[in-house]
N, C-alpha and C positions, 0 to 999 in steps of 0.2 A: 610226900604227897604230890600224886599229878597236881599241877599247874596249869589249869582248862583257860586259862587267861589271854594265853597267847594262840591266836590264832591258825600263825603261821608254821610251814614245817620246818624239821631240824633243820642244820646245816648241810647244805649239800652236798653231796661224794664230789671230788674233781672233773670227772668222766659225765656224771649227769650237767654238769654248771657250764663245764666246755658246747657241751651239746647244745644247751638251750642259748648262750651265747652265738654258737654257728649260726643257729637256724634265724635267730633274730635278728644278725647282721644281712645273713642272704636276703630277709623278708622287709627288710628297711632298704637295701640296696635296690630292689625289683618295685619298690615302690611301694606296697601292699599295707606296707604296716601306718603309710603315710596316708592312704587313699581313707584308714578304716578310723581314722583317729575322732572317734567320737563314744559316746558314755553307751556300755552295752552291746557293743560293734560285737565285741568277741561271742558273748551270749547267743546273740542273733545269728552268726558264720555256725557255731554249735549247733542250732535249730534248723538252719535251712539244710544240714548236712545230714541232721535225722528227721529233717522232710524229706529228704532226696532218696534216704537208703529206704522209709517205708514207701514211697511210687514206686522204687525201684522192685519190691516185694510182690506189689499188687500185679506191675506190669509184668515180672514173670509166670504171675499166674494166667494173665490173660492173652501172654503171646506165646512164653516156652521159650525165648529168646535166650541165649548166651551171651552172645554178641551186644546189644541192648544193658541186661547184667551191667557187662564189663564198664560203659560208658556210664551209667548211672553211680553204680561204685567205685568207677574213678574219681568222679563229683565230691562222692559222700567221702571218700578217704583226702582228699584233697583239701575237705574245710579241715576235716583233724589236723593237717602239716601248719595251716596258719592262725587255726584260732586262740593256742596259747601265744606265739610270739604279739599278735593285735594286743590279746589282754594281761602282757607284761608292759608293751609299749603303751597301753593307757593305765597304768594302774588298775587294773579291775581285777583280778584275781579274786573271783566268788565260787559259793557254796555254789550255785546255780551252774553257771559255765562245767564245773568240774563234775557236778551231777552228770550234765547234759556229754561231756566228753565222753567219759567209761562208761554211760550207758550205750551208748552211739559205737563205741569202741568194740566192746563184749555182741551185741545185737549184731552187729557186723563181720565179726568173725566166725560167730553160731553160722551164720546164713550163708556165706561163703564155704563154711563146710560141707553144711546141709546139700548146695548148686551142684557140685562136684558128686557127692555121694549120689544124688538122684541122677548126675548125667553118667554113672559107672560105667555102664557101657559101652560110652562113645568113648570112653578113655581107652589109648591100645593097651593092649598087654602088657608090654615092658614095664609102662609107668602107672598101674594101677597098684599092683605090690606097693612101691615109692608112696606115691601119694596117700594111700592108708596108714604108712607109717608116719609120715608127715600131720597127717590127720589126728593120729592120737594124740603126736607130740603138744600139739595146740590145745587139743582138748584139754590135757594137764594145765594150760594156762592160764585156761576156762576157771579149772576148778581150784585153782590158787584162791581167788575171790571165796572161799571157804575161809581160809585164814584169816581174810580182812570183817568176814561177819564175825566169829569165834573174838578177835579183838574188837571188835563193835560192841559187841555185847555185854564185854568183860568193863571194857573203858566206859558204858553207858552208867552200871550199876553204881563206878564210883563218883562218876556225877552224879549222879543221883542222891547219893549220901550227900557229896558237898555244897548241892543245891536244893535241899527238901525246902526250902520257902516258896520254891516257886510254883508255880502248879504243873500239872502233867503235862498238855502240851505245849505250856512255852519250853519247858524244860526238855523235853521232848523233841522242839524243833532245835531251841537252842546248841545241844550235845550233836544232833545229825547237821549243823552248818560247822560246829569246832570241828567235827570228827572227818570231813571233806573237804576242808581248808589245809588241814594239818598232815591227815594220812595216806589221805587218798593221789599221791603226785609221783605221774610218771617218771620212773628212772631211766638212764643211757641204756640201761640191758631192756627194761618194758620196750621203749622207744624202738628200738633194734626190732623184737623180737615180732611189733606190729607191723613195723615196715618190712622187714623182709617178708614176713606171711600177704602182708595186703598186695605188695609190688610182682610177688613171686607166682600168688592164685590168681590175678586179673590176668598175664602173660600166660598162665597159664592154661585158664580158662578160655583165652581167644585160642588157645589153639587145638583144643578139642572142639571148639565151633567151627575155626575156619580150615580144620586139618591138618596143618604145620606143624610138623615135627619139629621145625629148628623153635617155635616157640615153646613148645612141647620142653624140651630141650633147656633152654636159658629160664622159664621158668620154674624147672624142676633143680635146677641150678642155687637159684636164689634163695629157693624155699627149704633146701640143705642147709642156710642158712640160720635157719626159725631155730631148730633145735638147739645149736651153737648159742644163742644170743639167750634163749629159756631156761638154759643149764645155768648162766650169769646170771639170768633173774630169780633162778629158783634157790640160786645161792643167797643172794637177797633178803628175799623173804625169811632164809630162815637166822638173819642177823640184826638184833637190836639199831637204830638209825645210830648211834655211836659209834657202835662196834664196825658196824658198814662202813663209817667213813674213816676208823681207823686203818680197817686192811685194804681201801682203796690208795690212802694215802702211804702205804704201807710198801705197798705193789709196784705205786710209782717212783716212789723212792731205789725199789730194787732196779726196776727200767733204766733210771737216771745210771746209776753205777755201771750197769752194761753199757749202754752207750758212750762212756766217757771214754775208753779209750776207743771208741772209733772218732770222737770230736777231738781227740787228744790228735791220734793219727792224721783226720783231715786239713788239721790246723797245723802240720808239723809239713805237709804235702802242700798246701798252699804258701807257707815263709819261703820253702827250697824252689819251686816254681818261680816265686818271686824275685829269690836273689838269683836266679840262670836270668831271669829278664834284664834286672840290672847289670847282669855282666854281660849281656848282648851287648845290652844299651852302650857300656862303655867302651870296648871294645869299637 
């Protein structure tokens, strides 16, 4: 029998727990996570970041701007990098914030594709090919979020059975706060696969605005990136939260074993270094 009690999600792959550990140390060291430490900070960094990306919507229709774009969805992708470490470092982790993230997250990716497809022409040729193929690869990303409805709706029914006292919509709300506490939580491969796409079409983006090929260039660079990190998530996806962190843990196990005779080696390179200095020394 699911077990609708616990809120919270499975256990975390190693590779996701590392990650969210990085960014929280960076975000406490820069100060930010100390600045925000108040009840619903995180919430609120979510909301101003999907108030930024809609002016940012409105302003492109009222100027045509690229350049503009780029600065506003730097903003908007920018609260995404800090609003989960804020609402680890206040305990807040809610249905709300994680609504607010992946809608913010999916709406921003759509429309970053959309910018590019309507500027087609100002892209040169070499990298128009590229970038449509890039394009798709994301679109697939897009429509992963199929899989998360299909278990929505599967996982609603059997609350539903286990809850018929209660009425339709608490029950109702109740199931859609367990079910984005629990399932909805970005992994190391997600995480990857947003940041290279976000970092990769803002660079990009500036440089069919401002003409630059080298950005042209290093953007188109990164966003080779996207598919590499989709392929890890789309493996994901199609592995029970167990079984995910069995062949994570599985994988690094295999790592460990290669690398031990190179630690074997550096450590056998660092004694002999040692003892020539001691026999300088004595000498």
């Amino acid at each position: 029998m699911m077990n609708f009690n616990d809120e919270f999600p499975e256990r975390e792959d190693p590779i996701t727990r590392k990650e969210k550990e990085l960014r929280d140390n960076v975000m406490e060291r820069i100060g930010i996570t100390r600045l925000m430490c108040f009840p619903h900070a995180a919430n609120i960094i979510s909301a101003i970041g999907l108030g930024v990306f809609l002016y940012a919507v409105a302003d492109y229709a009222l100027t045509r701007s690229l350049l503009r774009q780029v600065y506003l969805l730097g903003i908007a992708w920018f609260t995404d990098l800090i609003d989960g470490p804020i609402a680890r470092k206040n305990n807040r982790v809610t249905a709300l914030g994680t609504a607010l993230d992946h809608g913010r997250d999916y709406l921003m990716f759509s429309w970053m594709i959309a910018l590019a497809l309507l500027n087609i022409r100002r892209i040169p040729d070499p990298f128009k090919t590229f970038y449509l193929l890039i394009a798709i690869s994301t679109g697939i990303l897009l429509i992963i979020l199929l899989k998360y409805v299909v278990r929505y709706l599967t996982l609603r029914r059997l609350f539903r059975e286990q809850n018929g006292h209660l009425t339709a919509m608490r029950c109702e709300f109740r199931f859609f706060r367990w079910y984005l506490r629990r399932h909805l939580q970005t992994t190391a491969f997600g995480r990857g696969s947003i940041a290279s796409f976000a970092v990769g079409d803002l660079l990009f983006l500036s440089g069919v605005d401002i003409e630059s090929t080298a950005l042209l260039f290093i953007g188109m660079f990164i966003l080779f990136l996207q598919p590499v990190f989709l392929g890890g998530y789309l493996y994901e996806t199609l592995l029970e939260p167990q079984q995910k962190i069995l062949a994570y843990e599985q994988t690094i196990l295999r790592l460990q074993k290669l690398a031990h005779p190179l630690r074997a080696y550096r450590l056998r390179r660092q004694e002999n270094l040692q003892r020539r200095s001691e026999a300088k020394r004595s000498k």
